[in-house]
Structure formats: structure tokens, C-alpha cells
C-alpha positions in Angstrom: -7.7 -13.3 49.5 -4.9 -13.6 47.0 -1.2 -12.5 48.2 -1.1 -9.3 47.5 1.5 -6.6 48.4 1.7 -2.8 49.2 4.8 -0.8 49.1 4.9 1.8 52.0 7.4 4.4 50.6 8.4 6.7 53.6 7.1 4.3 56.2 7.7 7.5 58.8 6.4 6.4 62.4 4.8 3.1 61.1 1.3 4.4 61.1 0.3 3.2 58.0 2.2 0.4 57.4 0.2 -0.8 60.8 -2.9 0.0 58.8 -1.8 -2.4 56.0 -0.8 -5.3 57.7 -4.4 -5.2 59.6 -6.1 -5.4 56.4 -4.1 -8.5 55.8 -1.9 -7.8 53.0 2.0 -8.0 52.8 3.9 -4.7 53.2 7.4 -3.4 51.8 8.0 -0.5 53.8 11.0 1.6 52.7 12.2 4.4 55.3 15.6 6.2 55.5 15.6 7.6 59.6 17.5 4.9 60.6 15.4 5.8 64.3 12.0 4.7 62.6 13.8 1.9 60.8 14.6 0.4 64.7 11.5 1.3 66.1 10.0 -0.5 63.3 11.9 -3.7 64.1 10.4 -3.7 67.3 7.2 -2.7 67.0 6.6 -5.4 63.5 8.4 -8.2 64.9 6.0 -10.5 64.6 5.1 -9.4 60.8 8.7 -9.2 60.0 9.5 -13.1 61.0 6.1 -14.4 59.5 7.4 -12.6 55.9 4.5 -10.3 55.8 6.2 -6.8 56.5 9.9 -6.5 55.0 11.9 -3.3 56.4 14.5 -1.6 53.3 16.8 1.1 55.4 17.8 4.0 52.8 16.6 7.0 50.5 15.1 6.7 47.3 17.2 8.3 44.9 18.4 8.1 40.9 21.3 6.2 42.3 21.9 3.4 44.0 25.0 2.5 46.5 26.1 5.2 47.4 26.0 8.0 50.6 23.8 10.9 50.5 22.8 13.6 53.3 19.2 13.1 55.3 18.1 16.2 56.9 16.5 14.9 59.9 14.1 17.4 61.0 13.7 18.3 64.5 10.9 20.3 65.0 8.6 18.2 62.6 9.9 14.7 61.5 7.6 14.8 59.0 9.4 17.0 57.0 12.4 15.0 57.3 14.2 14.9 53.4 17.3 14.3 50.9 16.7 18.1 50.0 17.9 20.3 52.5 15.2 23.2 51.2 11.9 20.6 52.4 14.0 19.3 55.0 14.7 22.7 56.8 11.5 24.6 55.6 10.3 27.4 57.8 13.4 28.2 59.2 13.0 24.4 61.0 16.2 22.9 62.6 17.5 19.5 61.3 20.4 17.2 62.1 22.4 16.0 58.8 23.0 12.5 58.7 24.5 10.1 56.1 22.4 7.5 54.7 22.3 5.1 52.0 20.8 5.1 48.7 18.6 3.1 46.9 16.7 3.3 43.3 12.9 1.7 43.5 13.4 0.2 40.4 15.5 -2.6 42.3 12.5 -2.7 44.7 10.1 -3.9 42.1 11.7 -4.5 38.8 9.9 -8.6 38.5 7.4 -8.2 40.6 4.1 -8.4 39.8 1.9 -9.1 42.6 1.7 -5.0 43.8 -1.5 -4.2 44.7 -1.1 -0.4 45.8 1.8 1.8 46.5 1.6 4.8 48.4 4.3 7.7 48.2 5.3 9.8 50.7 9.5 10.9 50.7 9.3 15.1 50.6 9.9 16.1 47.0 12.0 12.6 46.0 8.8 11.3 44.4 9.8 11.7 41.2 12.0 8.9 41.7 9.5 6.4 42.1 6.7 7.9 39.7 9.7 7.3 37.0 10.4 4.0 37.9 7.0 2.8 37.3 7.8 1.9 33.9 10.1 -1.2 34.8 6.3 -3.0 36.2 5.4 -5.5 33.6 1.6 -5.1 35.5 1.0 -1.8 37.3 -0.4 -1.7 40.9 -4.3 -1.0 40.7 -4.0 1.9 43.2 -0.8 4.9 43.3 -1.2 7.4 45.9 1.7 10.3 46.0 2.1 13.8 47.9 0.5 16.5 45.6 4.1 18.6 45.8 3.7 19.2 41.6 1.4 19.2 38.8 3.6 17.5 36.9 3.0 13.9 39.2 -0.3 14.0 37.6 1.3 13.6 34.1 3.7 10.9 35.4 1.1 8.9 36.0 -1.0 9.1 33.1 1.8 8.1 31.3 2.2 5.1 33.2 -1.2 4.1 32.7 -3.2 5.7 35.2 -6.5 7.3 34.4 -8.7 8.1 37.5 -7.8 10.4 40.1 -8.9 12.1 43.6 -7.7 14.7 45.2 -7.2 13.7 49.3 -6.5 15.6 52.5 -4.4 14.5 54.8 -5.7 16.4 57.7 -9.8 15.1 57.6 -8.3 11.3 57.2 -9.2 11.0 61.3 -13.0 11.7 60.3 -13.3 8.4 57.6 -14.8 5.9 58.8 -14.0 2.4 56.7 -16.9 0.8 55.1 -18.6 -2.5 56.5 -18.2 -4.7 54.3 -14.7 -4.0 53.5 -13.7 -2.7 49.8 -10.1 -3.3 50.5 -8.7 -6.5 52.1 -10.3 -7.5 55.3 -12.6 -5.1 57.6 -10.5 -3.3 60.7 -12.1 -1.1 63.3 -9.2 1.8 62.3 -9.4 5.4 63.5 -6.4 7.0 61.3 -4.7 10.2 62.9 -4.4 13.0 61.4 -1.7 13.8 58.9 -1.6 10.0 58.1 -1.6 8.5 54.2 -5.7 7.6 55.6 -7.8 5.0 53.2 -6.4 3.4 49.7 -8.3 2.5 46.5 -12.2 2.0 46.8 -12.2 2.4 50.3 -11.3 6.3 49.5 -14.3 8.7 50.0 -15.5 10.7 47.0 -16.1 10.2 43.3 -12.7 9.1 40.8 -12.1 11.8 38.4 -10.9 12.2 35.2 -7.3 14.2 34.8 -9.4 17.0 33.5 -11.8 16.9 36.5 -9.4 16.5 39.1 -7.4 19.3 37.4 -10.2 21.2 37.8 -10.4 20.8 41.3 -6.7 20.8 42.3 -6.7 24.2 40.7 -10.0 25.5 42.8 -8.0 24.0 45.9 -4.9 25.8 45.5 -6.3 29.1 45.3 -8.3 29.1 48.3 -5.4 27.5 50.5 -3.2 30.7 48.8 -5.9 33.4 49.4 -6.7 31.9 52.8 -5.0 29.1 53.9 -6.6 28.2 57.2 -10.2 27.8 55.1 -8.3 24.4 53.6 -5.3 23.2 55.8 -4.0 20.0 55.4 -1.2 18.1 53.0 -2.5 16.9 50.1 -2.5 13.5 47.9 -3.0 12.4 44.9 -4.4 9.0 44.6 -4.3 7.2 41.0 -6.4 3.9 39.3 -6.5 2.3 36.7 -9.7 2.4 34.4 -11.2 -1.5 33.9 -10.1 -1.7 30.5 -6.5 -1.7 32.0 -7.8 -3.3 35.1 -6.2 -6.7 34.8 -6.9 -7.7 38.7 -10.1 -8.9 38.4 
């Protein structure tokens, strides 16, 4: 298999960094809790001194080099964030740290051997969906946190033209297809809450922005009218069409 590299933005615990590694492709895992950053150094030692797993330290932000305040939650770490609203939601307690900043456009402006980034940083994503136009070649596959509408639109006007709609909390029923679709086969049970499968190794049918509109819609109203019918965090996971596809 070619060289190929995914970009873990908000590595969190390491859970699916792991995942990528196993399926044998380079990782770039960016995470600003300095506590996963060390735990991460430990746990991907081996990765990190054969060059397949590189560790950034920081938050992704519009600016680069500077200090900005991390809301370390401590009731949920997932919620952990720049913003002090998603970083203390639901009356959640959180430490206030001081971290440092990065912009992904320093990340991948040059590169062009990205196969799939996923996105993951609490209502910062914006700052990497914007970034996307400093690629000369677009990953294949763009996964993001369905916080907004408006994601979908970033990513069309990238280049992006076939969607799904994934939830985060039924990721621990997939089971990963045998052959593998996706880099090399691994016998991976993915908890729950985790980013879960990337590109074809997603279940379900790619939509269309219409299609998925459709059903992001249908989705929001039952989780408002009853939210335990649906629970779960959301994603949205992007591709590009063939006639953009220049992978292959």
C-alpha cells in the first residue's frame, strides 16, 4: 500500500489514532490536553520513533503562536474546548489551562499525500474546514462533528460531494469488512462515542447534499421531540465523487 497519511484532529484518549496506525497508515495526531499528549508518548512509542505517528501539542485556532485558554473538562473530557460555552456545558466543571495555538494550515499547507482527516475539537472546526483550501489535492475522505449546517457547505465548497450522516454512539456494533476497504484488515471492536469506521469501510449508502440534508433534518427533530429515541453525537463524513477522485 502507498504511504498514505491521516490527520487525527483532537486525538482525545488515543482511541482512534490506535485504530489508524493498525490499518497501517501514518497518522498526524493533533491534541491540545497536554495529559493525552503524555499519555500518548507512552502509549505510541514505538509508532512515534518508526515515523509513523507524529504528536502536535496545541489548539487549533485562526492564529498561530500565541496563548489561549483550554477548558479542561472534568466531568466529561470529551467536552474539553477553546470555548468556555462547549467546554462547561451542562453546568459541567472544568479546569482553565493555558495552551498554545496553532493554525492547520501550517499542518498541511504542501502536503499531498492525505488520505482522510477526521475532525473532532468542540465547535473549533471551522478552523480546519477553512483551511482546506491551502491542499493542492484534497484528502478522499473528511469526517467532522455535525455541530452546524453550515460544515456541510464548507465542504462542498472545497470539493466534496458525497455525504453520510454517522452516529457515534452505534460505532461499537460495526463490524469491519473482510476483505478490508480501507488499508489492511484489523479484528477492531470500536467503543462507543469513538470517530468508528472512515471512507468505504463506513456502513450505509453516500448521499448527495440534498439527500443527506434530508436526513440530517429528519434526525434532528426526533432527537428534539424525544431525544433518547436517537442518542448519540453525530458526524459528518465527506468524499469526493470519481470525477474529482484523483487517488486511483
Amino acid at each position: 500500500m502507498p504511504e498514505r497519511t491521516i490527520i487525527d484532529v483532537g486525538m482525545h484518549n488515543g482511541v482512534d489514532t490506535d485504530f489508524y496506525l493498525k490499518k497501517g497508515f501514518n497518522v498526524i495526531a493533533i491534541e491540545a490536553n497536554p495529559r493525552f499528549v503524555r499519555a500518548a508518548e507512552k502509549r505510541f512509542a514505538d509508532a512515534i520513533a518508526e515515523g509513523r505517528l507524529r504528536l502536535i501539542e496545541g489548539a487549533i485556532t485562526d492564529r498561530a503562536g500565541e496563548k489561549v485558554t483550554f477548558y479542561v473538562n472534568l466531568d466529561q473530557d470529551l467536552w474539553s474546548a477553546v470555548d468556555k460555552g462547549p467546554g462547561t456545558r451542562q453546568g459541567t466543571r472544568a479546569e482553565e489551562i493555558e495552551v498554545d495555538t496553532i493554525r492547520f494550515e501550517e499542518i498541511i499547507e504542501g502536503r499531498d499525500d492525505i488520505y482522510y482527516i477526521k475532525c473532532d475539537i468542540e465547535h473549533a472546526d471551522i478552523h480546519v474546514l477553512r483551511a482546506l483550501r491551502v491542499l493542492r489535492r484534497l484528502p478522499r475522505f473528511f469526517s467532522v462533528e455535525a455541530h452546524e449546517m453550515d460544515y456541510l457547505g464548507h465542504l462542498v465548497v472545497a470539493g466534496y460531494n458525497r455525504f453520510k450522516l454517522m452516529n457515534q454512539g452505534l460505532h461499537h456494533w460495526i463490524t469491519l469488512p473482510k476483505p478490508a476497504k480501507e488499508g489492511v484488515y484489523v479484528d477492531h471492536k470500536f467503543p462507543r462515542f469513538s470517530s468508528g469506521p472512515f471512507g468505504e469501510e463506513t456502513p450505509g449508502q453516500w448521499q448527495t447534499l440534498d439527500e443527506l440534508s434530508q436526513t440530517w433534518g429528519a434526525v434532528r427533530y426526533l432527537k428534539q421531540v424525544s431525544p433518547s429515541i436517537i442518542p448519540g453525537y453525530f458526524d459528518y463524513h465527506a468524499k469526493l465523487d470519481a470525477s474529482k477522485d484523483e487517488w486511483d
